[in-house]
Structure formats: structure tokens, C-alpha cells
N, C-alpha and C positions, 0 to 999 in steps of 0.2 A: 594451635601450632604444636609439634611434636617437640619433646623436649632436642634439645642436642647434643649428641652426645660423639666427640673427637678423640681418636686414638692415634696418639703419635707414637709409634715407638717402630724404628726399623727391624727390619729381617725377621718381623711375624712368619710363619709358612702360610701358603695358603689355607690349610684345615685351620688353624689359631684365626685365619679372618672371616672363615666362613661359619665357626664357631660362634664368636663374638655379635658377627652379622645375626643371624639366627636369633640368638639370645636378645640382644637389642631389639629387634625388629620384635619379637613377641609379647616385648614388656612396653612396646610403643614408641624407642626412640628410635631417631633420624640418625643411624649413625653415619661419620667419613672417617676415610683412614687417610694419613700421613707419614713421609717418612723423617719429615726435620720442620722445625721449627719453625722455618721458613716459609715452606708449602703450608703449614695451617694458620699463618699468621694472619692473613683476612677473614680467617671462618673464625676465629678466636673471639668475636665482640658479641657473638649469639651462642657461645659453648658455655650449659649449665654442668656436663659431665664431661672430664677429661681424663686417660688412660695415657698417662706420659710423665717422663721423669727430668725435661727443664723446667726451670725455674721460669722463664720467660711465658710459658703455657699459662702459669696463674697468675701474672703479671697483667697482662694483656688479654683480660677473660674477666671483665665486671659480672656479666651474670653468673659465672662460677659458682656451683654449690657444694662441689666434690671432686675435688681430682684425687686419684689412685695411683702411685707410684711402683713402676714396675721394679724398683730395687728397693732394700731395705732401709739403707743411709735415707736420712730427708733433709741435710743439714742446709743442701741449698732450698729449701722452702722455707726453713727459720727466720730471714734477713726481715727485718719491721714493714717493707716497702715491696715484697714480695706479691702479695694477694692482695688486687684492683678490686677483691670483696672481701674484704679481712674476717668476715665470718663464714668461708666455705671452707668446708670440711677436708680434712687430708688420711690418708691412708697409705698403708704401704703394704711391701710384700715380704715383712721378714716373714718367717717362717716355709719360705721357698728354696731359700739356699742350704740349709744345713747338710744336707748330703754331698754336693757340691765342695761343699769347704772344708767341711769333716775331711772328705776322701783327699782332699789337698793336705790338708795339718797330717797328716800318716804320710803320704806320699813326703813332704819335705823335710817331715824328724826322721823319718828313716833314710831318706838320702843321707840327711847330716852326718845323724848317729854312725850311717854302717861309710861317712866318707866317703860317698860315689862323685863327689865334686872334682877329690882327688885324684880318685881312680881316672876317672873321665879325661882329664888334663894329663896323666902320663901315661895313657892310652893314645891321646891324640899326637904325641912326642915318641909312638912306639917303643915305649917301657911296658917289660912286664914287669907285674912286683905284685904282690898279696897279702904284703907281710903288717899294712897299717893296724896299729889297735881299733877296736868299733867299741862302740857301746847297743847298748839295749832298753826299747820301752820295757821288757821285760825287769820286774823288779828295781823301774824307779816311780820316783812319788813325783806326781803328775797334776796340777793344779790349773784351772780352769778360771779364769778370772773373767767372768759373763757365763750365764746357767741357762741361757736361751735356747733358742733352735740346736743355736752351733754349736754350744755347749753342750747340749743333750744327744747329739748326733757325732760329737766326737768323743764322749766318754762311749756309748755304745759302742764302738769301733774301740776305742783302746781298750776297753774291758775283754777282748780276746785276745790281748800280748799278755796278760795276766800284772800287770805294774803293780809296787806293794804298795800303791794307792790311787784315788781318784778321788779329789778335793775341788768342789764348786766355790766359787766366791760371786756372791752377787751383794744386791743395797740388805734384802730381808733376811735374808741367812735360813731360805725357805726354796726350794724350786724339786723340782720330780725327772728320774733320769737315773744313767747308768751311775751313780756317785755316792762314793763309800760316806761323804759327809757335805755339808754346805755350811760354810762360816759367809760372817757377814764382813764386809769391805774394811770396815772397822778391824779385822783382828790378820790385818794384810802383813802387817810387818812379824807376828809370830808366825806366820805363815811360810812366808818367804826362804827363811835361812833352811826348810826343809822340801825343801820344789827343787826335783831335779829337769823337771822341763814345766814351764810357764808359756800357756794357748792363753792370748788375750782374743776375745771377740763382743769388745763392747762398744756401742757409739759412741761417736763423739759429741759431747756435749761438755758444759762448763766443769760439769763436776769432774768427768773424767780428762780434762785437760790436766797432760802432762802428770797422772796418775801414778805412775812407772816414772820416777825421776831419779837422781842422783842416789838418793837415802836408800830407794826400794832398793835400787839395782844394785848397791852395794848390800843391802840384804843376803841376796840371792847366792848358793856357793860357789865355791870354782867350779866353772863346767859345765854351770847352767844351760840351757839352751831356752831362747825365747824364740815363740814362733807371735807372730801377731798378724790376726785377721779382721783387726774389727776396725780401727781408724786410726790413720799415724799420728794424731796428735794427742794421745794416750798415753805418749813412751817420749820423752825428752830426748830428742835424739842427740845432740851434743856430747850428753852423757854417757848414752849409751855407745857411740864410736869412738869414745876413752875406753870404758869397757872390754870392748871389742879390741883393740889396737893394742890395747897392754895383753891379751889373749887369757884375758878371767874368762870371757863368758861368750858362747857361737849366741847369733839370733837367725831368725830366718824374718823376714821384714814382704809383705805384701801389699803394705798401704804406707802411705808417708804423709807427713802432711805439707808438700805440695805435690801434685800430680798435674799431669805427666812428673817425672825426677828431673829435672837439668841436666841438661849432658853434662854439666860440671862438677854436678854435687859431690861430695868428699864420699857417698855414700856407695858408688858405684866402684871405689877400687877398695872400698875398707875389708880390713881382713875377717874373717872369720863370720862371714855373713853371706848367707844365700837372697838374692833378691830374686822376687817374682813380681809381673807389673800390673798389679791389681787385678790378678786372672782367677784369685779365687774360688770369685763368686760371682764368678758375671753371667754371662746369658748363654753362653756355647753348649751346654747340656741340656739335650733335648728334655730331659724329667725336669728340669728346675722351668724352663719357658711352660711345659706344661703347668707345673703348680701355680705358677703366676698368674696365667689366664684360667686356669680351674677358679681363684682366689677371688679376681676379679670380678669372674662371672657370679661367683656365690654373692661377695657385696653388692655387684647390679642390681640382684634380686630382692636382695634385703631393703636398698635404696629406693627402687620403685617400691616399695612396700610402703614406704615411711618410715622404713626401720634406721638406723646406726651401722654402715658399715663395720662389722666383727674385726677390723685389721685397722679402727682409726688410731692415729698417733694427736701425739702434741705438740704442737708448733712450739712451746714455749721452752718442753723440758729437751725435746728432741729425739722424741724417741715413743 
């Protein structure tokens, strides 16, 4: 019998299924497509291979031997009760988005910097005016807290505003990319008081819970700007909309740690904050769905080999 192999993920194009198809079908598996979890949940008790990012896909999938995650985050696969075969394999797609989010962290510091929030709101009141002060990535010190994709895909881009720095922070105080330096996590707080903009894109995991707290953020100087793309629960938000509210420091916030936001959260009217609703890095760029299923299709192959998908993670660290 043909192995099986199930891909849930909506709004593939058709080339992405005839791709997929193809590829499966030469390596010998039976593959079906689905758009929700729902539609595949009867085929799920014979899926050894799955191409999908709920939780419930490896719940409900005993013979699972590897499912591949079309997003980067895995944290709902970490839960102990997760994988109905606790030894099948996981995989994801960082390394798909960094273009994507990059071009986002540019796109939102220079809103901030050059104030087009403002502009935009006494535009819509038909006010002219021109007169607001901006700043500039040009000639400030620009620190990088995660040396990953998006890390390395957003110093490449700010290295042509010319900033009088580009500072990586990762665990090893080791990674390759556009960056004047790489300190390791450890040496955050001498760090800090010299970051005139702070790009967080790290997972979320235990370590980095609430990473960014009261201490750091008082680190940081008047005027900081924090942009964070990598998980809300990195950045103590409490803390952080004291911050914000007493007007030390702008952030640009695109992850939280609940999602959807409540329509009530204190976070959607706080001051000096641009929010975006986890649109960074999600699927709408056609190059980023490409990488994904290019990524995919390379581990199929590796898989059917016998080999180790090139893109596996760790249930346990997160990442």
C-alpha cells in the first residue's frame, strides 16, 4: 500500500498542487489535498505524511511519521498530548519568510520614524501641515535580537540606509549576514541603553518568555522604537504600555500573545504604537508560498530517501 501522504493547507494555486502532485506521485505516495481540518479528518487515521499547520492534523494521525509545517512558529505542536505518535518527526518553514518580514520591519520603522500615522489622520481631517520632526534609520544603532532568516534578511536591507550600526543578538554570539557584530543574549542589558531601534524575531519558547520585561525596557533610551516580529510573548506587555503611555518609547507590535487581540485589549487605543494583525509573515506573497512548497518538496525527497528532513525542529526547545 502507498504511503499517504495529506496536505491541508488552504489557497495553494493550482501550479503549488500540481507541483506537489507530481513530486508525490514519483516518489510513490498517494497523495489528497484538503482545505480544513475538517475535510481531512477521516483520512487522518492512515496519514504517515502531513503538509499542514493545525495542531489537530497530528493529534488524530497514529501512523504519523512527519508532518511539515507551512509556517515557521510550531508552538502549537509542543503541547505533551499533541502527537497520537509522539515519535513522528516535525518540520517547519522558517527560512521562507525573511523577505516578507524584512520588507515589513522597513515598511513600519519608516512609517513610524518619518510619522505617516500622523500625517495620514490630519490628511483624513483635511489639514495640511509638514512641519512634524522625523527621524532616520540613517545613523542610528539598530540591534537585532534573533540572527535568523529575518534577522539576516533585515540587516541586508537596513545596510543600505547606512545606520551607525548593525548589532545581532542571538544564544551563541555566532550567526553570518549583513551585521557589524553578534553578541550573545547574555550581554543584552549593555546592549540595550545603545539601540536606537530594537527588531525582535525570536520564538516563543520558555526561554524567551517575557525576554523584553520591565528591566530591559527600561534599559533602552528615550525614543527607542521596538518593532517585534517574532512572538508576543517575548515582550511583557504590561510593561511595555507603561512605556508607551508615559511616551519614553514608540513600538510597532505585530504579534501578541493572544491572537486574534480582543476588541477590548488596552492595546488597540495605546499611544504611540502602530499595530499590525500578524500580517507580517503570513502567506499573501506569492515568493514566500513559493519557498515553502520548493522547501517542502526538497524534505519529501530527503524523506523518501530515508534521510532527516533539512528543516526538522524540536518539539521540546521550540524551535
Amino acid at each position: 500500500m502507498s504511503p499517504n501522504l495529506l496536505v491541508c493547507i488552504p489557497g495553494l494555486s493550482q501550479e503549488h498542487i500540481l507541483r506537489i502532485r507530481a513530486c508525490a506521485e514519483q516518489l510513490g505516495f498517494e497523495v489528497s489535498f484538503f482545505s480544513t481540518v475538517k475535510e481531512a479528518m477521516p483520512h487522518l487515521p492512515t496519514a504517515q505524511v502531513i503538509f499542514g499547520q493545525e495542531a489537530d492534523l497530528a493529534r488524530f494521525s497514529p501512523q504519523l511519521k512527519w508532518i511539515c509545517s507551512p509556517s515557521a512558529g510550531i508552538n502549537q505542536f509542543c503541547g505533551k498530548d499533541v502527537f497520537a505518535n509522539p515519535n513522528a518527526l516535525l518540520s517547519n518553514s522558517s527560512g521562507a519568510y525573511g523577505v516578507t518580514i524584512a520588507e515589513h520591519v522597513v515598511m513600519v520603522i519608516l512609517e513610524t520614524l518619518r510619522r505617516q500615522k500622523e500625517y495620514d489622520a490630519m490628511a483624513r481631517e483635511h489639514i495640511w501641515r509638514r512641519d512634524l520632526p522625523v527621524k532616520s534609520i540613517f545613523g542610528s544603532r539598530t540591534l537585532l535580537l534573533g540572527a535568523g532568516d529575518i534577522g539576516r534578511e533585515t540587516a541586508l536591507r537596513f545596510r543600505a540606509f547606512s545606520p551607525a550600526s548593525i548589532i545581532a543578538v542571538n544564544r551563541s554570539g555566532a550567526a553570518s549576514g549583513a551585521y557589524d557584530a553578534v553578541r550573545k543574549v547574555e550581554q543584552l542589558n549593555e546592549l540595550l541603553p545603545q539601540c536606537d531601534i530594537l527588531v525582535i524575531s525570536l520564538p516563543g519558547t520558555p526561554d524567551t518568555y517575557h525576554m523584553i520585561n520591565e528591566e530591559k525596557l527600561s534599559l533602552l533610551p528615550d525614543g527607542a522604537l521596538i518593532v517585534n516580529v517574532g512572538r508576543g510573548s517575548v515582550i511583557d506587555t504590561p510593561a511595555l504600555v507603561r512605556e508607551l503611555t508615559n511616551g519614553r518609547l514608540k513600538a510597532v507590535l505585530d504579534v501578541f500573545e493572544t491572537e486574534p487581540l480582543p476588541p477590548n485589549d488596552p492595546l488597540w487605543d495605546c499611544p504611540n504604537l502602530i499595530i499590525t494583525q500578524h500580517t507580517a509573515g503570513n502567506m499573501t506573497l506569492p515568493y514566500t508560498v513559493q519557498r515553502i512548497v520548493d522547501m517542502f518538496l526538497e524534505d519529501l525527497q530527503r524523506f523518501a530517501r530515508g534521510e532527516t528532513p533539512l528543516h526538522l525542529v524540536d518539539r521540546t526547545r521550540g524551535y
